[in-house]
N, C-alpha and C positions, 0 to 999 in steps of 0.2 A: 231089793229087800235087805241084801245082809250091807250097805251102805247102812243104813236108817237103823239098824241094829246095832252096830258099832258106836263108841265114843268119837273116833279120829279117823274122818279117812285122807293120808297123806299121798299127794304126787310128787312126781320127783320127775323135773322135768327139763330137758335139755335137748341139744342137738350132739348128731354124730360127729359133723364136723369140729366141734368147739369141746375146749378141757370143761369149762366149768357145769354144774348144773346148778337147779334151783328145786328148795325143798319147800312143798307149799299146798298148807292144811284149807282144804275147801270146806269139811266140814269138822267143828270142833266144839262136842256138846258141852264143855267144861272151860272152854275157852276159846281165845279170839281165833278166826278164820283170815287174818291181813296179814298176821306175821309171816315172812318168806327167811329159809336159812339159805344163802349163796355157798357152794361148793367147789374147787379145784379138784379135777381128776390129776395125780400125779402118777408117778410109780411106786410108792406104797400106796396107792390110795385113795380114798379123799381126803379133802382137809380143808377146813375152816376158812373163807373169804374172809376177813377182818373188814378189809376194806372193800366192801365190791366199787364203790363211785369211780374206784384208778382202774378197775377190769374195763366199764364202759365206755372210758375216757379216749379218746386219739393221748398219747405218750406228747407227741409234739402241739400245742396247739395254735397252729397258724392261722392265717384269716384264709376262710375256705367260703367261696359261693355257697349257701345252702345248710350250710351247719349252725345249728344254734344247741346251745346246754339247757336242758334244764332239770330240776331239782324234782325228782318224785318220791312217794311214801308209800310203803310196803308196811300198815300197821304203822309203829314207830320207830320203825328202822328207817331215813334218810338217806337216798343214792343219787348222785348225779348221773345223767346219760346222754349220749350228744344224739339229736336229733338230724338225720340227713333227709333232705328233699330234693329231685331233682325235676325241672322242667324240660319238657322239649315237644318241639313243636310236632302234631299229630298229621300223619297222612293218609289216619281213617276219618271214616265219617262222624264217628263214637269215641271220642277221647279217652283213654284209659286210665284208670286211676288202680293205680297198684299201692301196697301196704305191707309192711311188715314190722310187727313191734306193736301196731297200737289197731283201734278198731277202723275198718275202711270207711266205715258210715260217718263216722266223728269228720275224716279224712275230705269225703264230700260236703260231709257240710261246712266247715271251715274255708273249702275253695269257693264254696257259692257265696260267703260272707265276704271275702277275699273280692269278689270281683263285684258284690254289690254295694258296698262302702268304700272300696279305694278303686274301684274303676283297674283290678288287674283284668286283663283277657285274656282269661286260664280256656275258654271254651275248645281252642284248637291247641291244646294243651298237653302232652303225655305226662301226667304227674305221678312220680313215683315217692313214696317217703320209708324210710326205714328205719328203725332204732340201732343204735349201733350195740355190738356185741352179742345180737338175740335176743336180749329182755325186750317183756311185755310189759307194755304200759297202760293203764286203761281208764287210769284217770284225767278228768277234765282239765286239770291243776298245769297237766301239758300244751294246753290248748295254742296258748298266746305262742307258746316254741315253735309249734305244727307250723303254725300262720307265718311267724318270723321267718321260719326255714323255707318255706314254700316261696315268698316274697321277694329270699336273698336270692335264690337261684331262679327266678324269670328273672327278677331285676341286672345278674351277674354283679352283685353289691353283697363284699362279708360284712356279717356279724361281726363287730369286736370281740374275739376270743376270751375274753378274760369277764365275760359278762353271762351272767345262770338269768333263765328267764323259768318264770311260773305263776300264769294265770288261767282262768277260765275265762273263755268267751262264749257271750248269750246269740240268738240269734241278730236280733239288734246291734249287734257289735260292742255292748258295753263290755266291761270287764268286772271281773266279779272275784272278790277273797276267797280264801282257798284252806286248807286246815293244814295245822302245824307247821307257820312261815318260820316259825323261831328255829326248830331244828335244821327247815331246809337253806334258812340261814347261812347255820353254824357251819354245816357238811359244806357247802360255796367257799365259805372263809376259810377253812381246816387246810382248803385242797388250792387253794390263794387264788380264787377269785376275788375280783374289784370292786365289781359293778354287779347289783339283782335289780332286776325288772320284776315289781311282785307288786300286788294290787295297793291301792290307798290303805283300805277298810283294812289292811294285814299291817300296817306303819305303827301301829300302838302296841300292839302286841309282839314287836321285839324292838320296844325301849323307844322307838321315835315318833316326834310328835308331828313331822313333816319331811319333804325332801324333793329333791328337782325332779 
């Protein structure tokens, strides 16, 4: 009741183990509920993420089995965050599929797309995936990264480092455009990525009219 009564109700959400938190309006009668502020615990304090995409980041970016970037939106704020997946092979009956960072169900179905258009055999599988730094991710826009990172580490085959991946994937395995490619862009370029994997249908809408 005194939610529904309120203008704003804000959470503020982080881990013990980790400096930063995250400030993030679920309901906001006067405005948007996507915007998130990222915070630094210090010793005065908090204090102002400017950049969160470099908190999410690995500092070094080598070619690693199972990692892939990619570019998500909080409202119209822009972060990058490396996605880690890891395979290995199960010695129960019941595979287990573990999660942290984005939702487990997204997680399962992306494995069942995984092994029913590219022929992986994830079934004897222990697949774990996790966001790196703590952020939640819950948008679909991560889809084609989940897949990527899952792929790299059964395959033992990195990602190119220098490359942000951001699509959705349908059950059918198409791929699908994604909202605000332009920003997630920019935030890839800023931070000197190469290479983005980002849908066709998103090619117009930051300046080109094709590309390999």
């Amino acid at each position: 009741m005194l939610e529904h009564m309120v203008d704003t109700v804000l959470y503020f959400e982080g881990e013990n183990t980790r400096d930063f938190r995250i400030l993030r309006a679920v309901k906001n009668r006067f405005g948007s509920t996507n915007e998130i502020g990222v915070f630094e615990m210090g010793d005065r304090g908090l204090r102002e993420v400017a950049n969160p995409s470099r908190l999410f980041l690995r500092e070094e970016r080598g070619e690693l089995a199972g990692s892939v970037v990619t570019a998500s939106v909080e409202g119209t704020r822009p972060f990058l965050v490396e996605v880690q997946a890891l395979c290995a092979h199960s010695s129960f009956a019941s595979p287990k599929r573990g999660c942290s960072g984005a939702d487990p169900g997204r997680l399962a179905m992306l494995a069942a797309i995984l092994e029913k258009k590219l022929g992986l055999m994830l079934a004897d599988q222990d697949v774990y995936l996790n966001l790196a730094g703590g952020i939640r991710v819950v948008e679909p826009a991560a889809d084609l990264a989940i897949a990527l990172a899952v792929s790299s580490s059964f395959r033992n085959a990195a990602v190119d480092p220098g490359t942000v991946v951001f699509r959705e994937v349908g059950l059918t395995g198409e791929v699908r455009g994604v909202s605000n490619p332009e920003a997630r862009v920019k935030e890839a370029a800023k931070l000197g990525f190469r290479t983005c994997v980002l849908p066709r249908a998103n090619l117009p809408r930051i300046g080109v009219s094709s590309a390999k």
